[in-house]
C-alpha positions in Angstrom: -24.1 23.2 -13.4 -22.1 26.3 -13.4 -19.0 23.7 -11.7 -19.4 21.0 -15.0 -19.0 24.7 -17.5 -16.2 25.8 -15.0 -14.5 22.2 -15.2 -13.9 21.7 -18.6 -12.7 24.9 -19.4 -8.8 25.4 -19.4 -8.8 27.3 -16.1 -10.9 24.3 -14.5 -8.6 22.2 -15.8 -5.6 23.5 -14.4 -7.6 23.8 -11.3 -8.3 20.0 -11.0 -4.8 19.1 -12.4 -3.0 21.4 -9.3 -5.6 19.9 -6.8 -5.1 16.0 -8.1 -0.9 16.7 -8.2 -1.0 18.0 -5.2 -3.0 15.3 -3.6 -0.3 13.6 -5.2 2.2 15.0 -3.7 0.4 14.9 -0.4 0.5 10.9 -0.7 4.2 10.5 -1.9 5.3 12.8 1.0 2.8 11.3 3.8 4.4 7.8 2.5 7.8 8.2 2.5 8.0 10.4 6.1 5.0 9.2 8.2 5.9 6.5 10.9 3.3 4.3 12.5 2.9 5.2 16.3 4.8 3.1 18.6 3.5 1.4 22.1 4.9 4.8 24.2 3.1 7.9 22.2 -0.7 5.9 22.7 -2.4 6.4 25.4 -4.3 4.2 27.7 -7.9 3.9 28.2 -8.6 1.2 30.8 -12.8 1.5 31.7 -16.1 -0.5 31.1 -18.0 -0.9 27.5 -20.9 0.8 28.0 -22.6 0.0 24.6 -21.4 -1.1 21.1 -23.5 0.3 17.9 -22.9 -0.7 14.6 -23.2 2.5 12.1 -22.9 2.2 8.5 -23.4 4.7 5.3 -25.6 3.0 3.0 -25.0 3.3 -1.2 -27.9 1.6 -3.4 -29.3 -0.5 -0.9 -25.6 -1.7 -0.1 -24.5 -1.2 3.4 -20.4 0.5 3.6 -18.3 2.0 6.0 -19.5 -0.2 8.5 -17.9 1.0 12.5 -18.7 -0.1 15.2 -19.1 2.7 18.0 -17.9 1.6 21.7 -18.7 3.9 24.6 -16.3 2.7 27.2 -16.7 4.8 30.6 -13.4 4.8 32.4 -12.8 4.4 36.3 -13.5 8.3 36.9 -16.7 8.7 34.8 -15.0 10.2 31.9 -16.8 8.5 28.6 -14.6 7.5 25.5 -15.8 7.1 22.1 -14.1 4.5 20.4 -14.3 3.8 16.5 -13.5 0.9 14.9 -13.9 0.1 11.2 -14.9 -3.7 10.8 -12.2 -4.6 8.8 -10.6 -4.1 12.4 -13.0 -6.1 14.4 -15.7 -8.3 13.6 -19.7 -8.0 14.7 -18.8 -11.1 17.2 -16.4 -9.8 18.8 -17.5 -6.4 18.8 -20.5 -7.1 20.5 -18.8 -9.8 22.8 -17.2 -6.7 24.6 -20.3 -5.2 25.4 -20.4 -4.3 29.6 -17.2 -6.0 30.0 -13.9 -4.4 31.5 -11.1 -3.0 28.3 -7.9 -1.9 28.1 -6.9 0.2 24.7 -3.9 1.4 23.5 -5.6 4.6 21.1 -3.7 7.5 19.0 -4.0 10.7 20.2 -5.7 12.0 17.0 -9.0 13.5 17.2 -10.3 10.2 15.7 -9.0 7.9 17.7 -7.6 5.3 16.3 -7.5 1.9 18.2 -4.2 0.2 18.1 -4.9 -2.7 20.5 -8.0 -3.7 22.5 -7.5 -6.6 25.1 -10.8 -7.9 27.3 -10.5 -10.4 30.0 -7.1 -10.7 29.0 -7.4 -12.0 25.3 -6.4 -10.0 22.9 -9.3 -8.5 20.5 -7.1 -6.2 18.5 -3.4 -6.6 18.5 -1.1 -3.8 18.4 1.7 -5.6 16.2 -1.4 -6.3 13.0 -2.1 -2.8 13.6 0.9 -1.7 12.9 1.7 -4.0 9.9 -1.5 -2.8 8.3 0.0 1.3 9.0 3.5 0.3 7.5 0.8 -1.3 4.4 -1.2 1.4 4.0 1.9 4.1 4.4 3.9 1.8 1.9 0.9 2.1 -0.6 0.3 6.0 -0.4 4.3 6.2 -1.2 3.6 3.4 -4.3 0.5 5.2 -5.9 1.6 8.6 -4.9 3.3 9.4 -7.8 0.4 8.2 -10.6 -2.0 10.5 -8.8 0.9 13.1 -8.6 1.8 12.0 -12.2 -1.7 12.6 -13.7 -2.6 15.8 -12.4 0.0 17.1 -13.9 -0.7 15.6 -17.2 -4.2 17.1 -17.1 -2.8 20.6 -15.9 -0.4 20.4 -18.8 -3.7 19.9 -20.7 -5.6 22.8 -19.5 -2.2 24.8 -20.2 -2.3 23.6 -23.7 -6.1 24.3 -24.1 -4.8 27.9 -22.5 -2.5 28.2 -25.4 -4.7 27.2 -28.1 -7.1 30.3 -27.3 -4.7 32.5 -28.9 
């Protein structure tokens, strides 16, 4: 309750317009300098699926955010989580992978990102849609940037204003 008072007072509006501009900012500047990785900075997890899981977070009865978790345990008994969202990969073929022999091309990130996923030498995921959909989402962050950017400073100017008004 006290964060609703806080919020609509000119300070908590200034507050929310720095943290929304800066977000903003955050998107404009991740857009425009980011690159998507290329083949050389992944690394290489060759091993065996040890299980797939399908996780979800459920909203209102609606399942979202549905992953898909892949244990794969690699030739020296080292076990890799692997993530992927199912926009990426679909149940079928998810669960086709199960116990058999990978190769994945993953970011170095601590959430590992799959780039490409190949299983008896068919390509599940392929590293050239992966990195269309980076160049997409990178292209978008530059696009939209500025309208986040554009209206926290609209309602920081607000709270300024309100700041103003006091007096």
């Amino acid at each position: 309750m006290w964060l609703l008072r806080l919020i609509f007072k000119p300070i908590g509006f200034v507050l929310v317009g720095l943290i929304i501009a800066s977000a903003g900012g955050l998107m404009v500047w991740n857009g425009n300098t980011a690159k998507p990785l290329e083949r050389s900075e992944l690394t290489k997890i060759e091993g065996t699926v040890q299980q797939v899981v399908k996780t979800w977070k459920q909203k209102a009865g609606i399942k979202t955010r549905i992953k898909y978790n892949v244990d794969v345990k690699s030739a020296d008994g080292q076990t890799v989580k692997l993530v992927m969202p199912e926009k990426q990969i679909s149940e079928a073929k998810a669960t086709s992978i199960d116990g058999e022999q990978i190769t994945a091309l993953v970011s170095n990130a601590f959430r590992k990102k799959v780039w490409e996923l190949v299983s008896q030498g068919q390509k599940i995921i392929s590293y050239e849609d992966t990195y269309k959909e980076e160049v997409k989402s990178l292209a978008a962050q530059a696009e939209y940037g500025p309208y986040a950017a554009g209206g926290g400073a609209l309602i920081l100017l607000i709270g300024l204003f309100r700041f103003k008004g006091r007096k």
